[in-house]
Steps between C-alpha positions, in 0.01 A plus 500: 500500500634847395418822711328778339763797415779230504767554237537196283671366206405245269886429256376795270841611400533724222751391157563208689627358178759766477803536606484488859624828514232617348247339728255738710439470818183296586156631487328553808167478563231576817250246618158677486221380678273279293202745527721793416322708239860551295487085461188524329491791290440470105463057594198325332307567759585881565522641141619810611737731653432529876145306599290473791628409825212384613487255142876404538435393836138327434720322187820417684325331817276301298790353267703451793237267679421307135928425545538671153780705694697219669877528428478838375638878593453787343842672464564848423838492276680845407660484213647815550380648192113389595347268805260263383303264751485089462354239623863222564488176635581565883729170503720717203528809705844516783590797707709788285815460722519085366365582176833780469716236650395226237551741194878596650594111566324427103703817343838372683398114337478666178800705519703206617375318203600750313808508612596120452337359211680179527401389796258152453276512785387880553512579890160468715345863608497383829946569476352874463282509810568586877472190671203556682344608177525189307176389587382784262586263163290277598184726500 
């Protein structure tokens, strides 16, 4: 379960195909909660810019007790040129500060790949990781 206003990330990593110098930082995002009128703007059911909070709630509460919502968490991402709200898979969302610490120990992989092309067996991401991170890979 994610908190509401919790900073997540979810491996969005921008020109992660690049050169690993070129990689952005990850995208963050903010868990909204699920009857937030942002998560439901301009949707099927809300056609439009800023509806009703008393229909967003009405909506929201009834698709939560039919289950329709199960396993999902509307996230607020900025991608600093525009934020743009979407409904993620909770189990794909991890706190900012491990989602950052993935995307440092996956840019050092690359480099290192980079930097020995012979080598057979490419080294594990957990080499990359603190120690009491490495249960992060596994997520």
């Amino acid at each position: 379960m994610v908190k509401t206003g919790a900073w997540v990330g979810a491996e969005r990593w921008s020109n992660r195909h690049a050169h690993p110098n070129q990689w952005s930082r990850p995208i963050r995002g903010q868990v909204l909660d699920f009857c937030d009128v942002r998560a439901w703007a301009n949707s099927i059911h809300f056609p439009e810019d800023v509806p009703n909070v008393g229909d967003v709630m009405g909506m929201a509460l009834k698709l939560k007790a039919e289950g329709k919502l199960d396993g999902l968490t509307p996230v607020c991402w900025d991608f600093i040129t525009h934020r743009r709200v979407l409904w993620e898979k909770t189990a794909a969302l991890r706190p900012y500060e491990d989602d950052v610490l993935l995307w440092k120990a996956a840019r050092a992989m690359r480099l290192d790949q980079i930097e020995h092309p012979r080598r057979r067996k490419p080294r594990d991401i957990r080499e990359f990781l603190p120690e009491q991170q490495r249960h992060l890979v596994l997520a």
